[in-house]
C-alpha positions as CSV (number, residue, x, y, z in Angstrom):
1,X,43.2,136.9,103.1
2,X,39.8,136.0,105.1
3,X,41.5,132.9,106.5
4,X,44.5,134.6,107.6
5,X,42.7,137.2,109.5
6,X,40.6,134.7,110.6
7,X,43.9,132.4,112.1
8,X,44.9,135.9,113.7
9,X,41.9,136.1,115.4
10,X,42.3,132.8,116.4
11,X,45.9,133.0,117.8
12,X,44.3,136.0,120.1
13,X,41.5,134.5,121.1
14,X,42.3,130.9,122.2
15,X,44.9,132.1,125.4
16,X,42.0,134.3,126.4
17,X,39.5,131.7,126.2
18,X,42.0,129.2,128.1
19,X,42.0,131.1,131.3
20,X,38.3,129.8,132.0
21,X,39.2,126.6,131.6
22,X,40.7,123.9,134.0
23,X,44.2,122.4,134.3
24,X,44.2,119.2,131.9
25,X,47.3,116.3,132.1
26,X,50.0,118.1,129.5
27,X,51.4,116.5,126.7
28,X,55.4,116.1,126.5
29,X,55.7,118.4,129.8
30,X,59.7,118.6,129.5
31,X,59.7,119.2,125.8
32,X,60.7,123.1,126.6
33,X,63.1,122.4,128.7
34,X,65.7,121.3,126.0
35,X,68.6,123.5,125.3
36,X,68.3,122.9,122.0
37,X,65.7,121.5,119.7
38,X,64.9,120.7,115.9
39,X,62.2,120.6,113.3
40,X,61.0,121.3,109.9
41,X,58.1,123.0,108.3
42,X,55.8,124.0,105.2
43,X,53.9,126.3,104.2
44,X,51.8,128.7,102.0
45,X,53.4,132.5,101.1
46,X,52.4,135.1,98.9
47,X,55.6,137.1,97.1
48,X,54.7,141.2,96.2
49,X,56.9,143.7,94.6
50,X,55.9,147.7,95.3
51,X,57.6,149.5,92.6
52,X,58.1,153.2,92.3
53,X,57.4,155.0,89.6
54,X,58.9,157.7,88.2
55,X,56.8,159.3,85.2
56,X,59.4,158.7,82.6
57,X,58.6,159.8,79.2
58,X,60.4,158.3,75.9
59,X,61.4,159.8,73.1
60,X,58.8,158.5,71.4
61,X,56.0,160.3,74.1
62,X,55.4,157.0,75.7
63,X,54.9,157.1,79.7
64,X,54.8,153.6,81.3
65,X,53.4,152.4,84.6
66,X,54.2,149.3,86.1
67,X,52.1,147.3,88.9
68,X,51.9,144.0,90.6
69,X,48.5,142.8,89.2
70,X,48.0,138.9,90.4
71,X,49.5,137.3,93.5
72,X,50.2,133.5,93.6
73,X,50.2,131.4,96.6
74,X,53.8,130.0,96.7
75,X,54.7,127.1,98.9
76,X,57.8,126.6,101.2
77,X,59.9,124.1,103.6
78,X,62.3,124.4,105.8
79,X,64.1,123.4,109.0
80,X,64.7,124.5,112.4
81,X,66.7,124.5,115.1
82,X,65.9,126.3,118.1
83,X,68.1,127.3,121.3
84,X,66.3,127.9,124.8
85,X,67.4,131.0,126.1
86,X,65.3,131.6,129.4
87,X,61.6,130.6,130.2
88,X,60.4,132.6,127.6
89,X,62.9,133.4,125.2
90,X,64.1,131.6,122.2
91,X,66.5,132.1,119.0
92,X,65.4,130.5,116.1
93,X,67.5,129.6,112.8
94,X,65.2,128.6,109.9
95,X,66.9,127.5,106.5
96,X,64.2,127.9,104.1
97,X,63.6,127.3,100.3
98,X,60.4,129.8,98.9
99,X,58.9,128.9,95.4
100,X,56.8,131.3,94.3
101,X,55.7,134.3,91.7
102,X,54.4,137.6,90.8
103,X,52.8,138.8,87.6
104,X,54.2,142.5,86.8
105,X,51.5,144.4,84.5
106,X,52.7,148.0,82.8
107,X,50.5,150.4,81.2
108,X,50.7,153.0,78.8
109,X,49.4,156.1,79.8
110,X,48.2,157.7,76.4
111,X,47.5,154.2,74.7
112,X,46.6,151.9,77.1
113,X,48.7,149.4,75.8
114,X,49.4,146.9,78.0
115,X,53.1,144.1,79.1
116,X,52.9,141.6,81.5
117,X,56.1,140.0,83.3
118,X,55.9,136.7,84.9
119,X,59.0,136.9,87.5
120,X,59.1,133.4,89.1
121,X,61.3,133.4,92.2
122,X,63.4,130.6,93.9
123,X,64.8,132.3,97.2
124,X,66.8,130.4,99.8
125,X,67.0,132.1,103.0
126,X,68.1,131.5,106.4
127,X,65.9,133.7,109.1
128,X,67.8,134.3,112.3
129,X,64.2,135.3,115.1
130,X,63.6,135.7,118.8
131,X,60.7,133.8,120.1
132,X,59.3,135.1,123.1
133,X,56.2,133.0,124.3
134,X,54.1,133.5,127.1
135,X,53.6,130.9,130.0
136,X,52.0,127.4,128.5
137,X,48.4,126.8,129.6
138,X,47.3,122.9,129.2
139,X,48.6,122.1,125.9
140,X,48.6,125.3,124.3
141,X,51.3,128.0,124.2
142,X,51.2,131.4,122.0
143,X,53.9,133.8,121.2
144,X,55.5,136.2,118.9
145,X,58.5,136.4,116.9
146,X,60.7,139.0,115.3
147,X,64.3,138.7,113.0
148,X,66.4,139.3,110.1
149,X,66.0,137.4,106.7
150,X,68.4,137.2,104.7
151,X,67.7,135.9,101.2
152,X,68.8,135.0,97.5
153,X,67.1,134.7,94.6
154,X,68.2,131.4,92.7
155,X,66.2,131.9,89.8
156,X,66.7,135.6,88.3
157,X,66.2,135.9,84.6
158,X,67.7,138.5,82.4
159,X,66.5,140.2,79.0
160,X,63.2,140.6,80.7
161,X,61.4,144.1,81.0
162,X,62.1,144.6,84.9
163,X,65.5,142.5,86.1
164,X,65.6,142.2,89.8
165,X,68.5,141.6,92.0
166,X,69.5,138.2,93.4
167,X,70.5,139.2,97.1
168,X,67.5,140.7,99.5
169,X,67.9,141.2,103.1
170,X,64.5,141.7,105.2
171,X,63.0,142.0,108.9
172,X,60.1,139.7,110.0
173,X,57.8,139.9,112.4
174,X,54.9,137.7,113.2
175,X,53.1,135.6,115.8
176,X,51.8,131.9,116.3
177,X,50.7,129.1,119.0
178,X,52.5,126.7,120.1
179,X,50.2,122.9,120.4
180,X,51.4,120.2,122.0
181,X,50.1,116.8,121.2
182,X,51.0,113.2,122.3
183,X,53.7,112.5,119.7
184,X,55.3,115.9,118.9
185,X,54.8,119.6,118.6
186,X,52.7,121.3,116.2
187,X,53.2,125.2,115.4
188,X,51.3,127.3,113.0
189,X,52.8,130.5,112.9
190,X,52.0,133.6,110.2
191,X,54.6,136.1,109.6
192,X,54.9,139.2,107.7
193,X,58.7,139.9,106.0
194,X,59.4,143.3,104.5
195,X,62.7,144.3,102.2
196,X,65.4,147.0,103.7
197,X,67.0,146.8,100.1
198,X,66.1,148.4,96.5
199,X,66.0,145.1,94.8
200,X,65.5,146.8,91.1
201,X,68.8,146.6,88.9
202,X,69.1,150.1,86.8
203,X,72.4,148.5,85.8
204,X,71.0,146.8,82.3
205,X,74.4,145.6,80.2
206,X,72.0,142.2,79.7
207,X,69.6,144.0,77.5
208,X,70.1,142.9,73.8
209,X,66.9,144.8,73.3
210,X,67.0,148.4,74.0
211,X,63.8,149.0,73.7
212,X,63.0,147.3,76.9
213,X,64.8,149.7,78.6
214,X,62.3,152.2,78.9
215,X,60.5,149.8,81.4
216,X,63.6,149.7,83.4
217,X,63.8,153.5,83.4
218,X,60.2,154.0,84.4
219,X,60.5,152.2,87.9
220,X,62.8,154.3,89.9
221,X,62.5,151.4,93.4
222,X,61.4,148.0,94.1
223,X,60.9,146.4,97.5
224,X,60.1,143.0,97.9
225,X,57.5,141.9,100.3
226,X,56.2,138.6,101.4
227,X,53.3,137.2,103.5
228,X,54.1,133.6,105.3
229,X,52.0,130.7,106.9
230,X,54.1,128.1,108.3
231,X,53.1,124.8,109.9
232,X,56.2,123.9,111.7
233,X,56.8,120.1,113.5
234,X,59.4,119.8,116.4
C-alpha cells in the first residue's frame, strides 16, 4: 500500500517538478501522432470481495459472519491497442488475463468457531477507457483514465461455502505517466476497478451438503473489487 501511494505521489509530482526544467531533445517525437497503436503489459493487482451480512440465525442458534481476511498480490498481462482521438484524447481496448485470490474467513458469533475459503480467481476481461493526457513535457507525459470492465471468472468452483458468479461488469478509473525512451514507450499506470453487479449466487442447486448453506444464507451481497498496477510497453 506504501508503494502505491508513494507512485501516486510520484505521478503528481514529476509534471509539477518539470515545469522548472528546460526543453531536452525528445525521444520518438511522432510516436503520438499514430492513429492507431499497440502494446502489451503486466502487472501486480490485489482482488477484494465486500460481503454483506445479514445476521442470519440457524436453526441450530448459529449466527455466521463472513470477511475477507488476507489479500494476495495477483499478477496480470495483457494487450493494447490504442486509437488517437484528438491531441489529448484516447480510447483504449485492453484484453487482459488476472490471476489472483482472496481468503474468505467466517466466524461464529456465540462460539467463535472459525471457516476459511480460498476462492482463487482466473478473470479474462476486456476494459474499453478514455485516456485523456495532458500536453508532453521532454520525455514525460501524465494523464488519467476512466472505462467499463467487463469481466468473467474462468475458474469458479462449486460445493464451496460462498459460490460466486462467473460474469462481473465494473467501472475503472485511474491515472499514470506516460515515458518515452529511445526504443519504445514505457507506461506505469495504477487503477482502481469497482463491481456494478451482486456477484454472490443465492441460487445453490450445487450444494450436496446442506449444511453449507447457512454460509450462503448469511451474506445477503458481494461486490468485487480490485486494485491494479500495470507497466504497459507500446
Amino acid at each position: 500500500m506504501i508503494k502505491r501511494i508513494l507512485l501516486i505521489i510520484a505521478l503528481i509530482v514529476i509534471p509539477f517538478a518539470l515545469t522548472a526544467q528546460e526543453r531536452k531533445v525528445q525521444n520518438r517525437p511522432y510516436i503520438d501522432f499514430r492513429r492507431l497503436h499497440y502494446g502489451f503489459f503486466f502487472g501486480l493487482h490485489n482482488q477484494d470481495l465486500e460481503l454483506a451480512n445479514n445476521g442470519f440465525v440457524t436453526a441450530g442458534g448459529e449466527q455466521w459472519y463472513a470477511d475477507v481476511s488476507a489479500y494476495n498480490p495477483g499478477f496480470s498481462v495483457g494487450v493494447l491497442a490504442d486509437l488517437r482521438i484528438n491531441n489529448h484524447l484516447a480510447l483504449r481496448l485492453v484484453p487482459s488475463l488476472h490471476f489472483g485470490e482472496k481468503q474468505v474467513v467466517f466466524r461464529e458469533l456465540n462460539t467463535g468457531n472459525r471457516e476459511r475459503q480460498q476462492i482463487k480467481s482466473t478473470y479474462m476481461s476486456c476494459p474499453l477507457d478514455l485516456k485523456f493526457s495532458a500536453e508532453r513535457f521532454n520525455n514525460y507525459r501524465p494523464y488519467i483514465m476512466a472505462g467499463v470492465n467487463p469481466m468473467i471468472d474462468l475458474t469458479v468452483k462449486k460445493q464451496r461455502p460462498l459460490l460466486v458468479k462467473s460474469f462481473d461488469f465494473m467501472v475503472e478509473f485511474g491515472l499514470g505517466c506516460d515515458f518515452y525512451l529511445p526504443f519504445f514507450k514505457l507506461i506505469p499506470e495504477l487503477k482502481f476497478c469497482f463491481s456494478l453487479l451482486d456477484v454472490l449466487e443465492k441460487n445453490r442447486k450445487d450444494l450436496l451438503d446442506e449444511n453449507l448453506m447457512k454460509f450462503t444464507e448469511s451474506v445477503d451481497k458481494a461486490v468485487a473489487k480490485m486494485i491494479v498496477l500495470s507497466f504497459y510497453f507500446e
